[in-house]
C-alpha positions, 0 to 999 in steps of 0.5 A: 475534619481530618481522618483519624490516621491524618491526625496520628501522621501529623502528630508522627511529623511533628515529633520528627520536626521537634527532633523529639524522634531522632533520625533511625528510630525504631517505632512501635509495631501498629500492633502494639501501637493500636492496643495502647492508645484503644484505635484500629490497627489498620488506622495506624497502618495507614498512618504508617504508610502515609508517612512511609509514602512521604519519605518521613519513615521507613520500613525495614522488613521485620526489624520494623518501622523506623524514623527516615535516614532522610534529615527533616530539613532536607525533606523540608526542602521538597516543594510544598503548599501550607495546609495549617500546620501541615506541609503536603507536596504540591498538587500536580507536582511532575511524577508524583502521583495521588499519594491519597489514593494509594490502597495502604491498607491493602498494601500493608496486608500483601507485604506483611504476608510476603514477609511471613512467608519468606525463607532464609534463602530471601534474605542472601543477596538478591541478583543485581538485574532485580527479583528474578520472579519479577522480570518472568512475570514481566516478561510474561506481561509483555508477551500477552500485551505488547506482542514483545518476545523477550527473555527475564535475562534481558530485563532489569529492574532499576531504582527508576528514571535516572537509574535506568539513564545512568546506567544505559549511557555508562554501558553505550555512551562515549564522551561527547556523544549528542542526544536529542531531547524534547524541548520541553521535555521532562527536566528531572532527567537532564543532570542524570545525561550530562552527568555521563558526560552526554550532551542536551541537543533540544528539538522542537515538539508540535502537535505530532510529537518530536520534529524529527525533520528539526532533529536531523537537519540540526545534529544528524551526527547524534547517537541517542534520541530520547523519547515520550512516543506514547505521551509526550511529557509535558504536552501529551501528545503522541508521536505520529506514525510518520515521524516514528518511521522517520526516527527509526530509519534515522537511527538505522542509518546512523547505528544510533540508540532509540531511548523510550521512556514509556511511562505512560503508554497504558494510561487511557481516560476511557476503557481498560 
């Protein structure tokens, strides 16, 4: 039998579908929704923020909860498995992570203190780099973890993946530049680097990673290598110490750039 909050979401999601909730509008506070109808107002948080979750509402700070500009037949269109009447994202979908085991309620809470708290001087544009007490404790982080000295002016805090692309070629790339890319790597980046007008040269990826070797003697000519040395994506492997030499003599050699995308180096099935 479906939580309370999964039955107040689905009940959100068809009103949304049935266009009885019209794109942009303001729902009621959790509050208020919580006193009318008799249940807990976390239970309609974690409605909230299921939905927030799966792109079907939105919030905007003070103002409230609002129905996504997002059209229900454009999310429709996003990869899903029939549950009865209730369309979910597919299980082990790439980049998607356990939405179900998300601390809503926790979240829900921190957000709602940060927003007590802010001053008017928070409400004036923000820095285009990111929140500047953001990148000082990432900075920080780095420091104890990586050993990585670097300063809060040299990070920049980005939408994600194709943000960060996108913007790395605009500043590096000339037309026609080569870069290797692992084959198969993670496909959901390929339109952001063709999009800059920088070409896909795929390179093979064994048991240790990226065939450098394959790489050089193919397009040695190349100017940017992109890479998944901590977990390859979608294998898993690592790239091995030989061939990150390998690659970093290369890149020396030719004055190319070495584009890390480290989104799971910290992961470990065991320990911290």
């Amino acid at each position: 039998m479906d939580a309370r909050y999964q039955q107040i979401a689905r009940q959100l999601k068809a009103a949304i579908t049935s266009g009885e909730l019209k794109t942009g509008s303001r729902l009621p506070s959790s509050r208020t929704w919580a006193q009318e109808n008799g249940i807990s107002r976390t239970t309609v948080e974690q409605a909230y923020g299921e939905l927030v979750a799966q792109g079907w509402l939105e919030r905007r700070g003070q103002a409230g909860t609002f129905v996504s500009q997002t059209s229900p037949s454009a999310l429709a269109e996003t990869p899903a498995v029939q549950h009865g009447d209730e369309h979910e994202p597919k299980p082990f979908q790439m980049g998607l992570p356990a939405l179900d085991l998300f601390p809503r309620a926790l979240w829900a809470r921190l957000t709602g203190r940060r927003l007590r708290t802010q001053s008017r001087f928070d409400l004036t544009l923000g820095d285009p780099a990111g929140e500047a007490m953001l990148r000082q404790a990432i900075a920080d982080y780095l420091r104890f973890s990586r050993s990585i000295e670097c300063q809060p002016e040299q990070i920049f805090i980005t939408s994600g993946y194709a943000q960060s692309m996108s913007l790395i070629l605009q500043t590096l790339a000339r037309p026609g530049d080569g870069m290797w890319v692992e084959d198969p790597g993670f496909p959901l980046i390929s339109s952001a680097i063709e999009g800059e007008g920088v070409q896909r040269l795929p390179v093979p990826v064994d048991q240790n990673g990226m065939d450098i070797e394959a790489a050089i003697a193919r397009w040695p000519q190349a100017r940017f290598a992109l890479l998944t040395p901590a977990h390859q994506s979608p294998l898993g492997v690592a790239l091995s110490l030989p061939r990150r030499r390998q690659v970093l003599a290369w890149a020396a050699q030719q004055a190319a750039w070495i584009i890390e995308d480290d989104y799971d180096s910290e992961f470990r099935y065991h320990g911290r």
